[in-house]
C-alpha positions in Angstrom: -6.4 -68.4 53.3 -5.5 -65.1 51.9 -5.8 -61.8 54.1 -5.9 -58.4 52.0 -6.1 -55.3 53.4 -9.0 -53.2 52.1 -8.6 -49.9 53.7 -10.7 -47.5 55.9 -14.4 -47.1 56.3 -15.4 -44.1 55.2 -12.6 -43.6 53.2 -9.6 -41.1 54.3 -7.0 -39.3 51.9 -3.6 -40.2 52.3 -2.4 -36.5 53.5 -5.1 -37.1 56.3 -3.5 -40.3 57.3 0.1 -39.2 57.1 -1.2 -36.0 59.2 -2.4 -38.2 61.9 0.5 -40.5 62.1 3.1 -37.6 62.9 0.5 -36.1 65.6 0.7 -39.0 67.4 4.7 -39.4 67.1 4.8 -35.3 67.9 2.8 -35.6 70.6 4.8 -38.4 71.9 7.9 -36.9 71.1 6.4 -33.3 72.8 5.9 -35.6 75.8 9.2 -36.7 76.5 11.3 -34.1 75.3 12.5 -32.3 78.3 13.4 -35.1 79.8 16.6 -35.2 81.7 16.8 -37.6 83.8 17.6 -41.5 82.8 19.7 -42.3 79.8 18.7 -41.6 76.3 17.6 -44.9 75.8 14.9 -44.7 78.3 13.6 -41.3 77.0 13.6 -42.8 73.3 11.7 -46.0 74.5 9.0 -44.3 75.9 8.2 -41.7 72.9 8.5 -45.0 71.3 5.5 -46.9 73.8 3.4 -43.9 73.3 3.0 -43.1 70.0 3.1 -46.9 69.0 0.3 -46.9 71.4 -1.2 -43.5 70.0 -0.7 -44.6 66.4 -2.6 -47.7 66.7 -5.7 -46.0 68.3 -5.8 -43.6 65.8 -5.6 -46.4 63.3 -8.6 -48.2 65.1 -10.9 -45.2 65.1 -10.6 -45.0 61.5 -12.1 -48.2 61.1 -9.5 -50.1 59.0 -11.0 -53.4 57.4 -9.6 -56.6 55.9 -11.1 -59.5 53.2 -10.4 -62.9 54.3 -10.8 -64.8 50.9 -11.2 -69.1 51.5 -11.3 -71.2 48.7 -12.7 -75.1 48.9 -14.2 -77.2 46.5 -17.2 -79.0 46.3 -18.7 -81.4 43.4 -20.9 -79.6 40.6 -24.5 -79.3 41.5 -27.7 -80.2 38.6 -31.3 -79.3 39.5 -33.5 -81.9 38.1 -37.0 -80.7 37.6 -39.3 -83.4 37.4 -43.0 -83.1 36.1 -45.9 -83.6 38.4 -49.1 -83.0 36.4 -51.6 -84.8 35.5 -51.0 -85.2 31.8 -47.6 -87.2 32.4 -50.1 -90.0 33.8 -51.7 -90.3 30.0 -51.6 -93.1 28.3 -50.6 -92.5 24.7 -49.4 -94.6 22.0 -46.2 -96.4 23.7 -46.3 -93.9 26.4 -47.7 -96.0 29.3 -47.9 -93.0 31.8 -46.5 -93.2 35.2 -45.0 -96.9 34.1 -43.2 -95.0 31.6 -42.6 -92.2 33.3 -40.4 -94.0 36.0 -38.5 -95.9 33.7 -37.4 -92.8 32.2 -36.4 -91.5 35.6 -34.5 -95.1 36.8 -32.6 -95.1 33.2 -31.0 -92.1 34.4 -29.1 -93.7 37.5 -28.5 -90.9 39.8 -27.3 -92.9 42.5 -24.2 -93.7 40.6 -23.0 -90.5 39.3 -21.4 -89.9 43.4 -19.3 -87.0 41.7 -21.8 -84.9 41.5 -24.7 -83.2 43.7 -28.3 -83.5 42.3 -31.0 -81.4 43.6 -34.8 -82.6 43.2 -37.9 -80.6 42.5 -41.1 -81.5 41.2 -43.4 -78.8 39.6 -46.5 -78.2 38.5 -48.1 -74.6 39.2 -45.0 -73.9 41.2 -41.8 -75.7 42.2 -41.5 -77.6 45.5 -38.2 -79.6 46.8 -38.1 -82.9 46.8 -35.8 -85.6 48.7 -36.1 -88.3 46.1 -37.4 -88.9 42.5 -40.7 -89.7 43.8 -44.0 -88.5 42.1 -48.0 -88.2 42.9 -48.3 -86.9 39.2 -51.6 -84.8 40.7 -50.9 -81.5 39.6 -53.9 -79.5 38.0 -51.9 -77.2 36.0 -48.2 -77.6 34.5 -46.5 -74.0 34.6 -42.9 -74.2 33.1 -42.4 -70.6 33.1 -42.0 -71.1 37.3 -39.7 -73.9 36.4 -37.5 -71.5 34.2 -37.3 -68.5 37.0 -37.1 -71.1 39.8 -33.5 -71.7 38.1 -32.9 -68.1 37.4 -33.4 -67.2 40.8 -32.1 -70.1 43.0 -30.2 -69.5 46.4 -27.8 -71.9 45.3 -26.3 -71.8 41.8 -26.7 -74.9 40.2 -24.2 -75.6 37.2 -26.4 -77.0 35.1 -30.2 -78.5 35.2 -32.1 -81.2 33.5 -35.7 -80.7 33.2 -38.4 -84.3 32.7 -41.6 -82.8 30.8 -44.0 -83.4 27.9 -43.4 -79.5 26.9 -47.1 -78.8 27.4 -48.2 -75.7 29.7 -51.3 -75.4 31.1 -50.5 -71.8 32.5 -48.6 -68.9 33.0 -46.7 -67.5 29.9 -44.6 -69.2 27.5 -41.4 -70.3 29.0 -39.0 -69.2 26.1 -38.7 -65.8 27.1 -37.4 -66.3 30.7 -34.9 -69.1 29.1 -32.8 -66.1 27.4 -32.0 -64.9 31.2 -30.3 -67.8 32.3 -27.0 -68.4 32.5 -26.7 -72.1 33.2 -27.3 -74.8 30.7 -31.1 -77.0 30.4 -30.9 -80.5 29.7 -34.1 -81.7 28.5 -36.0 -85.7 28.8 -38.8 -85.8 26.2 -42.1 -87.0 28.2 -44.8 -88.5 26.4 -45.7 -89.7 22.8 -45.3 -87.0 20.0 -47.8 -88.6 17.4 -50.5 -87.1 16.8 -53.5 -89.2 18.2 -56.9 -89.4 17.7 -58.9 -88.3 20.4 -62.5 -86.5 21.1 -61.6 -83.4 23.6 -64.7 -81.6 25.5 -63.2 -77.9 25.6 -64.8 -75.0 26.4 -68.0 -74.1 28.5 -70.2 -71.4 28.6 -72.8 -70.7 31.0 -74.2 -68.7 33.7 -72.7 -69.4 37.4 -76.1 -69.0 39.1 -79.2 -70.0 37.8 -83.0 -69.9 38.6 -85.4 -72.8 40.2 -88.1 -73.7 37.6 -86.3 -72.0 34.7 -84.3 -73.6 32.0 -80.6 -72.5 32.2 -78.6 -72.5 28.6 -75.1 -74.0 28.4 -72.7 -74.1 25.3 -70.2 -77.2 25.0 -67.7 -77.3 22.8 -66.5 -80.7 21.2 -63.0 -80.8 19.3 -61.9 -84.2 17.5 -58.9 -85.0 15.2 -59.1 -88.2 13.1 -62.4 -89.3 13.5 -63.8 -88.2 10.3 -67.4 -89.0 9.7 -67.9 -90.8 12.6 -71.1 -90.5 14.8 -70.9 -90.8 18.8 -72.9 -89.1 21.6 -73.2 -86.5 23.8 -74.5 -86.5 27.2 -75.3 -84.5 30.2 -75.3 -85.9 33.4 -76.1 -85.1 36.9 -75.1 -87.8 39.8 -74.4 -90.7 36.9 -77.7 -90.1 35.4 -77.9 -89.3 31.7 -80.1 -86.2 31.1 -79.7 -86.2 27.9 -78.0 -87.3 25.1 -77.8 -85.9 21.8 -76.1 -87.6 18.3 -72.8 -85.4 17.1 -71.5 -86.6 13.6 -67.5 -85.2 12.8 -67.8 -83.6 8.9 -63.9 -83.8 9.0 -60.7 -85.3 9.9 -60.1 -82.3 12.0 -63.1 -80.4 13.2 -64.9 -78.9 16.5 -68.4 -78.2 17.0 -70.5 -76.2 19.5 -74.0 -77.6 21.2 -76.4 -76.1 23.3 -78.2 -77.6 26.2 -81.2 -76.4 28.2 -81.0 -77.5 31.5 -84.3 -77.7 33.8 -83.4 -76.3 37.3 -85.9 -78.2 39.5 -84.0 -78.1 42.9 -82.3 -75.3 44.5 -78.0 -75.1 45.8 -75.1 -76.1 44.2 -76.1 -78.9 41.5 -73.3 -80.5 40.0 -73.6 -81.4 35.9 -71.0 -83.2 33.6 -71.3 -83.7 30.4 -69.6 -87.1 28.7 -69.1 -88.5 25.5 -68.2 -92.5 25.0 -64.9 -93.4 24.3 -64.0 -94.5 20.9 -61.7 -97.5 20.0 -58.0 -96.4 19.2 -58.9 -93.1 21.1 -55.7 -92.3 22.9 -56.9 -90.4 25.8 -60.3 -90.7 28.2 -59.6 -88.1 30.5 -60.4 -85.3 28.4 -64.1 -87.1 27.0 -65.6 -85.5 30.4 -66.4 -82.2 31.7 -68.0 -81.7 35.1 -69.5 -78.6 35.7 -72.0 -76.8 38.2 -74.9 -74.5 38.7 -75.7 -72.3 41.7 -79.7 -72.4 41.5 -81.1 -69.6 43.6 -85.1 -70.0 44.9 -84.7 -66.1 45.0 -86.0 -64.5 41.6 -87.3 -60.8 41.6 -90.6 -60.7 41.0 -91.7 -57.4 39.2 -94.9 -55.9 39.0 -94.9 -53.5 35.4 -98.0 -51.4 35.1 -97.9 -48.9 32.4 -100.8 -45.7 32.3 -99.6 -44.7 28.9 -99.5 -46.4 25.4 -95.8 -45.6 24.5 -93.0 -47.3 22.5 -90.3 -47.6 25.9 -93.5 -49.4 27.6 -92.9 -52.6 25.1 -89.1 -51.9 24.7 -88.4 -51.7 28.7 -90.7 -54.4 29.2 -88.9 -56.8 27.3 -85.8 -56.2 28.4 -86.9 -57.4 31.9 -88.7 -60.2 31.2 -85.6 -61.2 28.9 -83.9 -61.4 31.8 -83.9 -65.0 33.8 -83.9 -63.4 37.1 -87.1 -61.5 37.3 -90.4 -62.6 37.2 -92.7 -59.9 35.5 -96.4 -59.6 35.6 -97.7 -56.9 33.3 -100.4 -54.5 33.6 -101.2 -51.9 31.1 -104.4 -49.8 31.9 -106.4 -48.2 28.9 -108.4 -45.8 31.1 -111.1 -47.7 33.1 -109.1 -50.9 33.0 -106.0 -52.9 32.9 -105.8 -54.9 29.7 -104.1 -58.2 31.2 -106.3 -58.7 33.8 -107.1 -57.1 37.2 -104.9 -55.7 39.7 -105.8 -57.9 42.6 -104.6 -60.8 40.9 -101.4 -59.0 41.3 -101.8 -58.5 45.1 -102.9 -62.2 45.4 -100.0 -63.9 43.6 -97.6 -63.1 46.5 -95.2 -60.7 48.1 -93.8 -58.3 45.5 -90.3 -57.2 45.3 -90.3 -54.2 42.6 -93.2 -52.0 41.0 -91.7 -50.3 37.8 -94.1 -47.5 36.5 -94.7 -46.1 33.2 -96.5 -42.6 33.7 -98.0 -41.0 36.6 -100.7 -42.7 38.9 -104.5 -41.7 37.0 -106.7 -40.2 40.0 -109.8 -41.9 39.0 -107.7 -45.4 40.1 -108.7 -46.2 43.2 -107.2 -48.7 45.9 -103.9 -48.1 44.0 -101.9 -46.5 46.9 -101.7 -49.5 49.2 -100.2 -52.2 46.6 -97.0 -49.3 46.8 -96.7 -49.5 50.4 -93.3 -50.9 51.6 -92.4 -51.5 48.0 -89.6 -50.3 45.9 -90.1 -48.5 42.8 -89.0 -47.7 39.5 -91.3 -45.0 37.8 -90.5 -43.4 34.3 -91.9 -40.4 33.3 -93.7 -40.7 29.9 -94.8 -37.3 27.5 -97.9 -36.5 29.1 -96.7 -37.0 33.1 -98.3 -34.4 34.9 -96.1 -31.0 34.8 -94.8 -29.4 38.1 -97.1 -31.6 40.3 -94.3 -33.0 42.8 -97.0 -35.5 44.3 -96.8 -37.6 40.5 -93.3 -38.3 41.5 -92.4 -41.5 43.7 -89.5 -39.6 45.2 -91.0 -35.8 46.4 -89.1 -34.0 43.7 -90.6 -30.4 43.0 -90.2 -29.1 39.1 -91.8 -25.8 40.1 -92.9 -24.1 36.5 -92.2 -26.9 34.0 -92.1 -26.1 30.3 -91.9 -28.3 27.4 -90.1 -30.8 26.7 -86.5 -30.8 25.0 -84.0 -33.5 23.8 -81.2 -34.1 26.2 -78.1 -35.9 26.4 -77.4 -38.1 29.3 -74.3 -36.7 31.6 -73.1 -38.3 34.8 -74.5 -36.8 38.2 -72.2 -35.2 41.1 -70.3 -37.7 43.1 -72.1 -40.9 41.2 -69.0 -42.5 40.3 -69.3 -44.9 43.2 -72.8 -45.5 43.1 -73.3 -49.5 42.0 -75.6 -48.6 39.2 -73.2 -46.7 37.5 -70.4 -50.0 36.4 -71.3 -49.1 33.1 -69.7 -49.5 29.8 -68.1 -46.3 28.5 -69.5 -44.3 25.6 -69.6 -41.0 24.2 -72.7 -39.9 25.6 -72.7 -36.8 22.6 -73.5 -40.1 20.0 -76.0 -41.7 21.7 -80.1 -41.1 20.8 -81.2 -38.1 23.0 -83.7 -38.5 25.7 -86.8 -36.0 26.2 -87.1 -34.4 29.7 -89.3 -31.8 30.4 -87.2 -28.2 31.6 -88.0 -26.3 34.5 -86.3 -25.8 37.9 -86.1 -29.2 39.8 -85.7 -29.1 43.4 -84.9 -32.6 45.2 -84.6 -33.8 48.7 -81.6 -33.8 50.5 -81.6 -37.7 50.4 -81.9 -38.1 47.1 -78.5 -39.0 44.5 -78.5 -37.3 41.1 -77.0 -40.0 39.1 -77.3 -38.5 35.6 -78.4 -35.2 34.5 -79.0 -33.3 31.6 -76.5 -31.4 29.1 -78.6 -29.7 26.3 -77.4 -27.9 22.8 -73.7 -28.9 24.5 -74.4 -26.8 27.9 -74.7 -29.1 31.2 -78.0 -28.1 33.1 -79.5 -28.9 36.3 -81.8 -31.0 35.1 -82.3 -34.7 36.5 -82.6 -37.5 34.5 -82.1 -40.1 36.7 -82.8 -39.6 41.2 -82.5 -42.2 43.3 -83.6 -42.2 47.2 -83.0 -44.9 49.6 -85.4 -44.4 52.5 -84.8 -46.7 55.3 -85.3 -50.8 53.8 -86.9 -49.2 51.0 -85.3 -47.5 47.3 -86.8 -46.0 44.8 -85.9 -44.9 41.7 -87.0 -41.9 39.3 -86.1 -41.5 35.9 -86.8 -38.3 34.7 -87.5 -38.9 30.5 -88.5 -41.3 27.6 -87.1 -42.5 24.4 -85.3 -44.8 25.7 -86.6 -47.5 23.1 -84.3 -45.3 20.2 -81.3 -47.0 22.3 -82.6 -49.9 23.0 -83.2 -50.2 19.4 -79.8 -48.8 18.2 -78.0 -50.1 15.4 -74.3 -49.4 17.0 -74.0 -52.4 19.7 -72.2 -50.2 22.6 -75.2 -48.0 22.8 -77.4 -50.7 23.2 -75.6 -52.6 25.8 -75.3 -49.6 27.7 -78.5 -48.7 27.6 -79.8 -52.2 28.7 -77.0 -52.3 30.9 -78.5 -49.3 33.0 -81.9 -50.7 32.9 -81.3 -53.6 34.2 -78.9 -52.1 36.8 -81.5 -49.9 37.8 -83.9 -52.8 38.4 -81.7 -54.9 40.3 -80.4 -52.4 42.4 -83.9 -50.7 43.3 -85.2 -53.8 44.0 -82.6 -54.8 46.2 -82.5 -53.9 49.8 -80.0 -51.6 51.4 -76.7 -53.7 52.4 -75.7 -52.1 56.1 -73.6 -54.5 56.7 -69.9 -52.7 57.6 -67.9 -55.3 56.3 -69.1 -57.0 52.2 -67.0 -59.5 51.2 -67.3 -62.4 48.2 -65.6 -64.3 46.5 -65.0 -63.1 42.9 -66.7 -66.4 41.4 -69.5 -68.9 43.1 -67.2 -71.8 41.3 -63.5 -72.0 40.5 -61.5 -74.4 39.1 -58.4 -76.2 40.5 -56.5 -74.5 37.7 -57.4 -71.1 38.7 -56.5 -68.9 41.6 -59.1 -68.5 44.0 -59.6 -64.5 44.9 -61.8 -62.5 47.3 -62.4 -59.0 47.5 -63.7 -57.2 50.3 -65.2 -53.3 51.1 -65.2 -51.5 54.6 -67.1 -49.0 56.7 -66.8 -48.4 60.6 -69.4 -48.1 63.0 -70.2 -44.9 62.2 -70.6 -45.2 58.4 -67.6 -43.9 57.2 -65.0 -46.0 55.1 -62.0 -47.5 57.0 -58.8 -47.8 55.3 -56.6 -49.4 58.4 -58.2 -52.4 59.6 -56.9 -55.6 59.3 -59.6 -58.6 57.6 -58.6 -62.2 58.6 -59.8 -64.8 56.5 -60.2 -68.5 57.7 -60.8 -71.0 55.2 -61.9 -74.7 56.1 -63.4 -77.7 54.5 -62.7 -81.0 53.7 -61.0 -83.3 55.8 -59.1 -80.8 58.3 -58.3 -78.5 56.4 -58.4 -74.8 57.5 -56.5 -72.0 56.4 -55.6 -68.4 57.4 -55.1 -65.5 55.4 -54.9 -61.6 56.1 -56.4 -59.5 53.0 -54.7 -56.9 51.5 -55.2 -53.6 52.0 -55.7 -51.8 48.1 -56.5 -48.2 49.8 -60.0 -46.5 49.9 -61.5 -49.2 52.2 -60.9 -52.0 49.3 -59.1 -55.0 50.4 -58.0 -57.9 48.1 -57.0 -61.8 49.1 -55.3 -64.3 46.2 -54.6 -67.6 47.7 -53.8 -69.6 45.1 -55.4 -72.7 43.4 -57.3 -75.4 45.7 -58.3 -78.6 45.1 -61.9 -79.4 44.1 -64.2 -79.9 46.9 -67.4 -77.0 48.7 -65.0 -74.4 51.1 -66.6 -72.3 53.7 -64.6 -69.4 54.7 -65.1 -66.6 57.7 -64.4 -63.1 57.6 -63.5 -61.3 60.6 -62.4 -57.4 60.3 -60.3 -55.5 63.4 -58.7 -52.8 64.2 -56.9 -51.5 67.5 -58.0 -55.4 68.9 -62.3 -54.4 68.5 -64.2 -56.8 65.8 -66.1 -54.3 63.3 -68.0 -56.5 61.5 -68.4 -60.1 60.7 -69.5 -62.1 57.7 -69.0 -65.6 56.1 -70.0 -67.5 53.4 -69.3 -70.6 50.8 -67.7 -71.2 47.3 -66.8 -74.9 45.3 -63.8 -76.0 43.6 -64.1 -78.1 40.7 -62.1 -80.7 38.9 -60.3 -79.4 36.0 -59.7 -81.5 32.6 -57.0 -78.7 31.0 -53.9 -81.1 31.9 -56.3 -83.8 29.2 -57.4 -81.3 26.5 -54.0 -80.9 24.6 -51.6 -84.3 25.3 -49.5 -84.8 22.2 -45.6 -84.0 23.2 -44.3 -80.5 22.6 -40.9 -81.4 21.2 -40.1 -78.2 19.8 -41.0 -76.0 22.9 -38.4 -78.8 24.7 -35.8 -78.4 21.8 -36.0 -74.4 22.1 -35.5 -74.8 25.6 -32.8 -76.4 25.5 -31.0 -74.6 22.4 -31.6 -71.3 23.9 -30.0 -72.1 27.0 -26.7 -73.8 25.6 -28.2 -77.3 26.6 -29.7 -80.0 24.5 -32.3 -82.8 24.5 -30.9 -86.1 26.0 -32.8 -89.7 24.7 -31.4 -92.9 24.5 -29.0 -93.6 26.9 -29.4 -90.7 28.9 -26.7 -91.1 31.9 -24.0 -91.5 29.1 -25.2 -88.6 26.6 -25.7 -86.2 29.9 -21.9 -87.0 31.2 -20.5 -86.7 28.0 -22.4 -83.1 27.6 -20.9 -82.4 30.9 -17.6 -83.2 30.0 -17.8 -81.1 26.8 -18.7 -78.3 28.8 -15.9 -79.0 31.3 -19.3 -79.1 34.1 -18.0 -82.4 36.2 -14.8 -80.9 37.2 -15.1 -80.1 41.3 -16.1 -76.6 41.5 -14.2 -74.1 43.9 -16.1 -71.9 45.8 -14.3 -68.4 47.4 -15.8 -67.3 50.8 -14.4 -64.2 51.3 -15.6 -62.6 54.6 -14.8 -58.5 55.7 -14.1 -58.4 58.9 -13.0 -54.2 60.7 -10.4 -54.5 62.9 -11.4 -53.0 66.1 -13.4 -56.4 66.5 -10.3 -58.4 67.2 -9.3 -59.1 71.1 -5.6 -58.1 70.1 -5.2 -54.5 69.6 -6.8 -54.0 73.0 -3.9 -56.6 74.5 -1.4 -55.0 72.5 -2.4 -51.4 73.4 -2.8 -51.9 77.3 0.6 -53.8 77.2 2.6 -50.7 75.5 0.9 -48.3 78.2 1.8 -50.4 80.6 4.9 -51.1 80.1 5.1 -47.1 79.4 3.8 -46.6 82.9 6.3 -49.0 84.5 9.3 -47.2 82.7 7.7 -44.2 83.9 8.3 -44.9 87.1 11.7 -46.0 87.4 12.1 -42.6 86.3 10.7 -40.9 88.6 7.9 -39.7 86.7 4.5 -39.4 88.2 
């Protein structure tokens, strides 16, 4: 053990300390000096006692400190990272999967290489310890860049690491750039079969999440093949083992992917799980990846939309078909030519069922009669059309006076005061300057006090107060007025982000009229009705108190359960403004129910709860040919290399060449201050006592 002397804490000059030193000795000295009685030696041993004992208390309330430095040994440590994901079970020309796998592991004979100190971990989507090399090969994702900062980062510094893998990652970002920051070398074990193999993959999907009973819901699949040129096979959909469907794919190439699209018929309503298949070929490598289960939230609940139109204009059609275009409204149509409506009559409307949104075109004619009652406890959408009645407030749906209206000028859409948050506005951004101009008639527009502007009007390049689009929500009931026409020119508009805007508004404006008022304090949802083990599964959650008003200081609890005993507890994020956030992670496929529960100062605010599914995810089966050269750059950026063969001998002799299975010393070095030992109090009530005792054989008091 070595013992250095460090110095003082904080630090003191010298001058300081050589001050110090001869106050104590003068005052010792000053103490004693008039003393006449006793011998000289007596008088010198006490100035002696006293500033010895002065000295050392000065000393000690400087805080002096000293470094203990020990130095043992220990044998060199290796990480082994050992793949756990599902694509090291796949069979693939001589790779026989977990068979294989093993043998790979065994070959290397751990257990006899007693010299040195191997640490296990298996990975997947994150590292986890393990006690031996022992492997459930179940992971949905393989994430190598975890693997890579695992090392970096590590409580205890391994020498070197050796890392089992096919190369393949399934997420996170590519490894390589993480490698450069370590400072240790990777040894890496080649995984798998690097031929190319011929194999059918079923890769991406696109579809809606939620569907509509009775409708017919489109999906996209997307087939990729390599060496299967010209051959014919099938695809299927399925639901519970039952073909669907099955359609005949041909491959034009030796390398090709195609795209198909399905039409499913939603006849029941909930969750409805799909997969679609395709048979597996002879000398096809890999089966796992000729599946793709998938799954459909089918909702009983679509918005049924009454569209009566008292004018003969071009945003009538335009408008019209936008909404019926869209799967989640059912639209009857009515257009009335002056002493009748041209699809049929009105009670037929009234008779069909309970209606959930009126959209208007044009003001309400007074020679229709009966009219007012079919509005009563319903929300709706009116658009004013050219020849809407001018300052007559009672035309409007929402009581909104226009006083002395004038004609009608082009206008340019501008957003409202304070309509930033309001849910109709999560709109695509454009320059509103570009877009077709809408025609709104001028005058001096007065509107409740419950009523949100949520665009108004800028005209020649001056903003005006004129509203283009109110909205009121009275009670369980919102309606909506939009103050102009043209629309169609938008609708119509060659340039793409003017047109998604526009329908983007519409529809929002349909939806969220036709919705009723949410007054629940706590809203929260997951961010998807379906995940996928491979993903992370993420809720986000708003906030209100009792009285309304947001609250940015609660805390939201979140139990999860489902399966067999499984229940989890999480506390959301708090992202400011009455937002809250949760990320938990992937889960493993199965239906999970989870319960909200939001508190502050020990009361419950509000309550809510809910459901979402997990599904099984075939991304560890789309792409299972060996990455060698990810593995090699691995390992050559680190200052490893790629062990095969006889691994135990090629890895010791790499060790050896890097002088890595020498014992490794390790330096504790500890700071300890010295007021903390026992001994300088001993040593310091000694000297004053034996001061005192010479004291008094001197007479001295």
């Amino acid at each position: 053990m070595e013992i250095q002397f460090q110095g003082f804490s904080p630090v003191f000059s010298t001058l300081i300390l050589v001050l110090l030193f001869v106050l104590s000795v003068g005052i010792s000295w000053w103490s004693y000096a008039t003393l006449s009685s006793g011998s000289p030696l007596k008088k010198w041993t006490l100035i002696t006692l006293r500033g010895t004992a002065l000295t050392i208390l000065i000393i000690l309330l400087l805080n002096p400190y000293i470094r203990t430095d020990q130095v043992t040994t220990r044998n060199p440590e290796i990480a082994v990272y050992l793949d756990d994901s599902r694509s090291m079970s796949v069979l693939r020309g001589d790779y026989r999967g977990v068979e294989s796998y093993q043998e790979l592991i065994d070959s290397f004979r751990f257990e006899e290489m007693e010299e040195i100190t191997f640490q296990f971990y298996r990975f997947s989507n994150q590292v986890e310890s393990l006690e031996d090399p022992q492997l459930s090969l179940e992971g949905s994702t393989t994430n190598l860049d975890e693997v890579i900062r695992h090392l970096r980062d590590q409580s205890v510094q391994a020498e070197a690491a050796v890392l089992f893998s096919d190369g393949i990652i399934t997420q996170g970002r590519d490894p390589i750039f993480h490698a450069r920051e370590l400072s240790v070398p990777l040894f890496v074990v080649p995984v798998g079969d690097s031929t190319q193999a011929r194999d059918i993959v079923l890769t991406d999907l696109l579809h809606n999440e939620t569907g509509y009973l009775n409708t017919r819901h489109p999906v996209d699949i997307t087939v990729s093949q390599n060496g299967f040129d010209g051959v014919q096979t099938e695809l299927q959909l399925l639901k519970d083992g039952e073909i669907l469907e099955s359609r005949p794919i041909t491959f034009s190439s030796e390398l090709s992917t195609l795209t198909e699209r399905f039409e499913i018929p939603l006849d029941n309503t909930g969750l409805q799980q799909y997969e679609f298949s395709t048979p597996v070929m002879d000398e096809e490598q890999t089966t796992e990846n000729n599946r793709l289960p998938f799954a459909i939230n089918v909702l009983d609940d679509k918005t049924r939309i009454a569209h009566i139109s008292f004018e003969i204009h071009p945003d009538v059609g335009a408008i019209r078909n936008l909404i019926q275009s869209d799967q989640s409204f059912e639209v009857l149509s009515r257009t009335w030519l002056g002493d009748r409506f041209m699809e049929g009559p009105l009670d037929q409307i009234e008779e069909s069922g309970e209606l959930d949104l009126i959209i208007l075109h044009g003001a309400i004619p007074n020679n229709l009669s009966g009219f007012q009652p079919l509005l009563e406890g319903v929300p709706v959408l009116q658009f004013t059309t050219p020849s809407f009645p001018s300052g007559d407030e009672t035309s409007y749906v929402i009581p909104i006076s226009s006083g002395q209206s004038g004609n009608t000028i082009p206008v340019y859409l501008r957003a409202g005061r304070d309509a930033t948050a309001h849910p109709v506005m999560e709109l695509p951004v454009v320059p509103f300057q570009r877009m077709s101009p809408i025609r709104s008639r001028e005058g001096q527009y007065q509107l409740p006090p419950t009523a949100d502007r949520l665009f108004e009007a800028s005209f020649e390049g001056t903003d005006i107060e004129l509203p283009v689009i109110v909205t009121e929500e009275a009670g369980s009931i919102r309606r909506t007025v939009v103050n102009g026409y043209g629309w169609y020119r938008n609708l119509q508009n060659r340039e793409d982000e003017f047109r998604e805007f526009t329908q983007t508004l519409l529809l929002n404006l349909a939806s969220w009229t036709s919705t009723d008022p949410d007054h629940r304090n706590l809203r929260i949802e997951p961010v998807k009705r379906l995940f996928q083990e491979s993903e992370p599964v993420r809720f986000v959650a708003s906030l209100t108190n009792e009285t309304g008003e947001i609250e940015p200081e609660a805390a939201i609890e979140v139990v999860l359960s489902g399966g067999q005993d499984f229940e989890q507890a999480h506390t959301m994020r708090n992202r400011s403004g009455g937002n809250y956030d949760l990320e938990i992670g992937s889960l493993g496929y199965g239906e999970y129910f989870y319960e909200a529960t939001a508190r502050k100062t020990g009361r419950a605010i509000d309550e809510q709860s809910g459901a979402f599914t997990v599904t099984e995810s075939n991304i560890e089966f789309i792409q299972t040919q060996r990455s060698d050269e990810r593995l090699g750059q691995l390992a050559t950026i680190t200052g490893g290399t790629t062990l095969q063969g006889d691994l135990q001998s090629q890895f010791l002799l790499k060790l050896e060449e890097r002088q890595l299975q020498e014992a490794v010393e390790v330096r504790h070095s500890d700071y300890r201050y010295l007021f903390e030992h026992l001994f300088w109090f001993l040593l310091v009530t000694l000297l004053l006592t034996a001061e005192w005792i010479l004291r008094r054989t001197a007479a001295l008091p």
